[in-house]
Every structure is written in structure tokens, then in C-alpha cells.
SEGU-908490 format. One record per residue (C-alpha): residue in one letter; x, y, z. Coordinates in nm, 3 decimals. Each point is the difference from the previous one (the first is absolute). Layout:
REM residues N
@lonu=a east=X north=Y up=Z .
...
REM end
This chain:
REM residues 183
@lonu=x east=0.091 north=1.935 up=-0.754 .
@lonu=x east=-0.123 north=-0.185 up=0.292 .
@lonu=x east=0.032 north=-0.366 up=0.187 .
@lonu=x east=-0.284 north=-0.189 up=0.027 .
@lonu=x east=0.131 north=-0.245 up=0.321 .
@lonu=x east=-0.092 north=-0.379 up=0.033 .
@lonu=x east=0.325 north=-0.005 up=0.244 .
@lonu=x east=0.321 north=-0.215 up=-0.012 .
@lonu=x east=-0.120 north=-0.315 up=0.011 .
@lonu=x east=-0.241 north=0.032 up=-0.274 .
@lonu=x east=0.308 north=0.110 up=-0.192 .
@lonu=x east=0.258 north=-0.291 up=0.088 .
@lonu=x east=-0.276 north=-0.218 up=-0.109 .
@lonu=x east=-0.174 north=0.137 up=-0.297 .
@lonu=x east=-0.102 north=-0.197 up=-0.277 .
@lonu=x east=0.040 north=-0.343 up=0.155 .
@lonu=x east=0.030 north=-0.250 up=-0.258 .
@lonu=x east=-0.030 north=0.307 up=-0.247 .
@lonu=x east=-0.439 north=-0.094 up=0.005 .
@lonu=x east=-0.003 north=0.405 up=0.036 .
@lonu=x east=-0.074 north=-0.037 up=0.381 .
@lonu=x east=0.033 north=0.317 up=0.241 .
@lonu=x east=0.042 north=-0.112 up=0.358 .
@lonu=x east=-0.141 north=0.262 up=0.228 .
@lonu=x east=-0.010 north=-0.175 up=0.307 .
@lonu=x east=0.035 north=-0.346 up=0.234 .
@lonu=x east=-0.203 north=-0.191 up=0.210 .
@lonu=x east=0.115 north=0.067 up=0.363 .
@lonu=x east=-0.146 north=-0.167 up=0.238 .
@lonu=x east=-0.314 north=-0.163 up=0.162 .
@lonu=x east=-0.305 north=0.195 up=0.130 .
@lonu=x east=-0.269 north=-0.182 up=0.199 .
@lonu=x east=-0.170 north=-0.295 up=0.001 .
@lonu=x east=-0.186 north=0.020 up=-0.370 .
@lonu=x east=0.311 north=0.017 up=-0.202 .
@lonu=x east=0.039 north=0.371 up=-0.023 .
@lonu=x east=0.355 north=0.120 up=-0.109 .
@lonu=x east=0.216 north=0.232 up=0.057 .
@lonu=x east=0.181 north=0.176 up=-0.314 .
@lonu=x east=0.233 north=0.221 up=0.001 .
@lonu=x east=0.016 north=0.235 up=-0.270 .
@lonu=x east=0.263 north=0.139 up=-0.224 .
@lonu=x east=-0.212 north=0.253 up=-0.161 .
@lonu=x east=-0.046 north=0.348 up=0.082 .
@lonu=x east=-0.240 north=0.071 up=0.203 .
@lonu=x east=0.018 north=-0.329 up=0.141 .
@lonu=x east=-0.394 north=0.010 up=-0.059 .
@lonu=x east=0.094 north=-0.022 up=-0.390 .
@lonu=x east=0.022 north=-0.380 up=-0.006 .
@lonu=x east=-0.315 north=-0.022 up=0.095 .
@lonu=x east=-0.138 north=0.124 up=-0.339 .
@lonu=x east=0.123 north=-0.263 up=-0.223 .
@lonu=x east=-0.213 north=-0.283 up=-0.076 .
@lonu=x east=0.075 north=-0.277 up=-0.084 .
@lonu=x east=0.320 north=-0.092 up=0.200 .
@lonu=x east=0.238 north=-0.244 up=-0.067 .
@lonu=x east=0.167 north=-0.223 up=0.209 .
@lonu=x east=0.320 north=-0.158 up=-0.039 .
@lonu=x east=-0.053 north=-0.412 up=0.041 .
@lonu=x east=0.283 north=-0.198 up=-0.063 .
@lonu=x east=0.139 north=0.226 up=-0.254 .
@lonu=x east=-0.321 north=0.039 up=-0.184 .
@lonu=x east=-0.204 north=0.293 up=0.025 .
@lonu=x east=-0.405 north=-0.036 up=0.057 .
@lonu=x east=-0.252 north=0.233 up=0.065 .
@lonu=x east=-0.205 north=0.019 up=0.346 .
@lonu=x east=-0.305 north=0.173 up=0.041 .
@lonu=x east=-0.019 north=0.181 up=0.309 .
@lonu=x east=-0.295 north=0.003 up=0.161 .
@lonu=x east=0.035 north=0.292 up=0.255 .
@lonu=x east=0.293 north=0.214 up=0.041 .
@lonu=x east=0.038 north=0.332 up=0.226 .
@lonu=x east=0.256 north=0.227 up=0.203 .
@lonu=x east=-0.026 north=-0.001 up=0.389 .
@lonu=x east=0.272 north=0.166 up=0.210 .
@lonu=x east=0.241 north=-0.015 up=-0.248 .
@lonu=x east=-0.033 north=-0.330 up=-0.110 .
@lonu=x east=-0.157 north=-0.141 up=-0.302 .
@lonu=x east=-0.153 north=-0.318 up=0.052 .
@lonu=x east=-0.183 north=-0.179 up=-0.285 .
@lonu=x east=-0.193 north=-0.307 up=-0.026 .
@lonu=x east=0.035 north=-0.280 up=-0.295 .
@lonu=x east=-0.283 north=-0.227 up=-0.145 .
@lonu=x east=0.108 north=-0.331 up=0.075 .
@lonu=x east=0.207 north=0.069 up=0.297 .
@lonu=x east=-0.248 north=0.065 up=0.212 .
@lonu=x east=0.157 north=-0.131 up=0.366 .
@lonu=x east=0.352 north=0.022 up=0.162 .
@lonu=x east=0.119 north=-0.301 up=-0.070 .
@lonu=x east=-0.043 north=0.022 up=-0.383 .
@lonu=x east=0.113 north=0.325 up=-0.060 .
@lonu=x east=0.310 north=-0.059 up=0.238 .
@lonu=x east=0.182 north=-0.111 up=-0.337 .
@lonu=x east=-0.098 north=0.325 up=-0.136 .
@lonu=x east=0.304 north=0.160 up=0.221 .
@lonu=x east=0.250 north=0.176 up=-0.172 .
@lonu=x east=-0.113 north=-0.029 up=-0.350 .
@lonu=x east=0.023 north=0.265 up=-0.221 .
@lonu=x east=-0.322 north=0.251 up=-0.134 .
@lonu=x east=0.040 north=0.070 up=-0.383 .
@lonu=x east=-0.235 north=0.163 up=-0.277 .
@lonu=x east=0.080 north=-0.037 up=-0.319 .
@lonu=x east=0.178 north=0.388 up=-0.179 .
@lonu=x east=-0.320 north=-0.005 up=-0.193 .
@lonu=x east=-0.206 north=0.086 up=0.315 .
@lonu=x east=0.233 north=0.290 up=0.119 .
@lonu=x east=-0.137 north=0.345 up=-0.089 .
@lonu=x east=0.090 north=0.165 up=-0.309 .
@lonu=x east=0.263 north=0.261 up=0.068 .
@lonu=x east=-0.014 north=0.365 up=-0.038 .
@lonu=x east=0.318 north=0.187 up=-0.254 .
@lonu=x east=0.253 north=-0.035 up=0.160 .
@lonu=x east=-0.068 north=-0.213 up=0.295 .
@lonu=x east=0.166 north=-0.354 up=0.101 .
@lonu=x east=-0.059 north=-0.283 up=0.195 .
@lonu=x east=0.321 north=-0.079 up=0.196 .
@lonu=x east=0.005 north=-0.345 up=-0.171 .
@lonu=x east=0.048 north=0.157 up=-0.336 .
@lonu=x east=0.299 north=0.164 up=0.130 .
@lonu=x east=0.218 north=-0.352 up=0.084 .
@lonu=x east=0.277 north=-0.089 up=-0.223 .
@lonu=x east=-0.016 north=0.357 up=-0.147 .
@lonu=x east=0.412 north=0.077 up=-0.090 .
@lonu=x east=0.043 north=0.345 up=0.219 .
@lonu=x east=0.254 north=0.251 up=-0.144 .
@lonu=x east=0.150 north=0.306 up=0.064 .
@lonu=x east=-0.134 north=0.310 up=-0.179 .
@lonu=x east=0.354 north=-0.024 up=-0.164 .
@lonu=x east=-0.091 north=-0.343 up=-0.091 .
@lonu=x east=0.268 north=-0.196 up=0.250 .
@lonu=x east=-0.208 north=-0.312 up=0.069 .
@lonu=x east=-0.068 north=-0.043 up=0.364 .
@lonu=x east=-0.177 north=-0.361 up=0.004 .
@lonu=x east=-0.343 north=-0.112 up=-0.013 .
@lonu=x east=-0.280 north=0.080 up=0.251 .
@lonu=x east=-0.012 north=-0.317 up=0.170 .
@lonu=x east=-0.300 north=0.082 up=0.262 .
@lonu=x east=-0.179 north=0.294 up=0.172 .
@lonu=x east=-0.047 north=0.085 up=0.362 .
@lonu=x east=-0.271 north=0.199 up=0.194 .
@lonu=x east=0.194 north=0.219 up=0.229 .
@lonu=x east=-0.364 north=0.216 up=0.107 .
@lonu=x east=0.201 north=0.315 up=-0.135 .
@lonu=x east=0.015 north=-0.055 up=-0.376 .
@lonu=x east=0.063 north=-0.382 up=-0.186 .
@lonu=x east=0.364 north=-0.089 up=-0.032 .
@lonu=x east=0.127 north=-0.161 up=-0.355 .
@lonu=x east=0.251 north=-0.291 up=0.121 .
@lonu=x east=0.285 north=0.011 up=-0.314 .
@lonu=x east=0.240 north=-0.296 up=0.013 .
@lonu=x east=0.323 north=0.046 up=-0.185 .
@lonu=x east=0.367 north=-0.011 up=0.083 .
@lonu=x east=-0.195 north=0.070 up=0.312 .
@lonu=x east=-0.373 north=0.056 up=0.119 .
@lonu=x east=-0.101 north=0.345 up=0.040 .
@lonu=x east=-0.325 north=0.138 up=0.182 .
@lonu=x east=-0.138 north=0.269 up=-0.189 .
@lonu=x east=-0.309 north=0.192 up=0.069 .
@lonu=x east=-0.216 north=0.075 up=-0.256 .
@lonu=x east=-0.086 north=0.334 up=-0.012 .
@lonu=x east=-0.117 north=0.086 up=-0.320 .
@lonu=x east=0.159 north=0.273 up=-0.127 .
@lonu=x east=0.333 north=-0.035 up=0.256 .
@lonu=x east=0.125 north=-0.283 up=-0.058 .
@lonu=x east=-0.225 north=-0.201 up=-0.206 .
@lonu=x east=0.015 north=0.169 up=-0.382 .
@lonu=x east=-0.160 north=-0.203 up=-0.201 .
@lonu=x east=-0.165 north=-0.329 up=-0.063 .
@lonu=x east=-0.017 north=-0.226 up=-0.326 .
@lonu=x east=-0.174 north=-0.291 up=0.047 .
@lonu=x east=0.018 north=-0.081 up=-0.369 .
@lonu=x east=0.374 north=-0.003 up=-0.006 .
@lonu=x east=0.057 north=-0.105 up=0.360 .
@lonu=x east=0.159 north=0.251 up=0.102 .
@lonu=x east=0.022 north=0.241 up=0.273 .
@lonu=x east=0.174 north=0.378 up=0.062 .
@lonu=x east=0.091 north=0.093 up=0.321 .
@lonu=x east=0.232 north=0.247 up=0.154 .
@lonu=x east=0.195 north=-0.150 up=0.249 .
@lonu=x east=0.408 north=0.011 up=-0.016 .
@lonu=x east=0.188 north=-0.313 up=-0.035 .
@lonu=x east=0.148 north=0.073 up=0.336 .
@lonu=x east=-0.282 north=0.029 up=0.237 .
REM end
């Protein structure tokens, strides 16, 4: 098993309006004079946004496509430019709107691999089968990914396959780790 990430965010908001969108990143900030923009990215690497074409931007609660029209990585920043929002002042509304792509554009996955986005609402138990909650979220700690389980309480649980992660059954929702009920 492995994770494929698209990072919290993309998690907490997967599927909005259930129209199958992923979203992998947000609009930032400005960049210049010409309307450039800066995204930040919740894929990983960063860089991985960048592949997707088309985007789609969240307006009003509906989701349309943009076509970008240049796009690159400089000094740790992405900053991409939309047709149609070519100056400052029109792609100043552009701020803090989220980047999606619809599941259908994500790469198939290998046996045994995930996306982290599959992994939310999964019911974790116990290898004994005590029920521990449901994965709720994921974090990127740098070391490994954590699995955020909220039940009586939330519990932050790496996910180190093999350790604490057992198994994973997307098809029944379900997920094995061991962890004891007291830690």
C-alpha cells in the first residue's frame, strides 16, 4: 500500500457538490502587473498541479473551467496565468478561490496505492475490531502522513504501512490499524 497525497485541504473539501471534483490547490495571491497568480499547491510535489489541464475554478458555488495560458515554478512559487484575466485588476477577484480537476483527470492508481482523499470517512478499527472513529483528515508532518481519527476523541496516527496502518478496504470503508484505545 501507498498514499498518493493531494494534502488536507484537498481532503476537507473533496467532492464539492458531489460533481466528482478533486481540489488540489487555491489561488493565493497577485503576481505583477499582467494578471499572473500565485497558487499554492496542495499536491505533492507542489509542481504536480501544474499538470492538470483543464482547471476549475470555484465561482459562486459553481465550478467552471479556465484555460491557463502559461503556468511555471520560480523560487518556490507557482505562478500561473488565466485567459481572460489578463491584468491585476481583473484577476484580483481570482484571490482565494479554490483549484479543482475533476477525479476523472487524476492518474490511475497502482495495486494497492491511495489518494489521501479516498481515505476520508473510512471507519478505523482496531485489529481486534474495537472501532476507533472515522479518519476525518490527513496531515503532512515531512516525516511520514498522519491519519487524523475522530472518535470519543481524535487521534493522530501515522501511517506507516505495515506498523500501524494494516489494512485498507475502500470497498467496505473500512480501515485496520494498530493503535491501542489508550494512546
Amino acid at each position: 500500500m501507498s498514499l498518493i497525497a493531494t494534502a488536507q485541504k484537498a481532503i476537507e473539501t473533496a467532492s464539492p457538490g458531489g460533481a466528482g471534483f478533486i481540489v488540489l490547490g487555491r489561488i493565493a495571491g497577485l503576481h505583477g502587473l499582467q494578471g499572473g497568480l500565485k497558487v499554492y499547491s496542495y499536491t505533492r510535489p507542489a509542481e504536480g498541479i501544474l499538470e492538470y489541464t483543464p482547471w476549475y475554478l470555484d465561482f459562486g458555488g459553481a465550478w467552471q473551467a479556465v484555460v491557463r495560458t502559461d503556468a511555471y515554478a520560480r523560487q518556490k512559487r507557482l505562478i500561473a496565468y488565466l485567459d481572460g484575466f489578463g491584468d491585476r485588476d481583473r484577476a484580483t477577484g481570482l484571490v482565494g478561490a479554490d483549484i479543482a480537476v475533476r477525479r476523472a483527470q487524476l492518474r490511475p492508481l497502482q495495486v494497492g496505492e491511495h489518494y489521501w482523499v479516498d481515505l476520508i470517512g473510512l471507519e478505523a478499527y482496531t485489529p481486534t475490531g474495537q472501532h476507533l472513529g472515522s479518519v476525518v483528515g490527513m496531515l503532512d508532518t515531512g516525516a511520514n502522513d498522519v491519519l487524523i481519527v475522530r472518535g470519543e476523541r481524535d487521534r493522530l496516527v501515522p501511517y506507516v504501512e505495515g506498523v500501524y496502518v494494516r489494512n485498507v478496504d475502500l470497498a467496505n470503508r473500512r480501515l485496520v490499524i494498530d493503535w491501542r484505545l489508550d494512546d
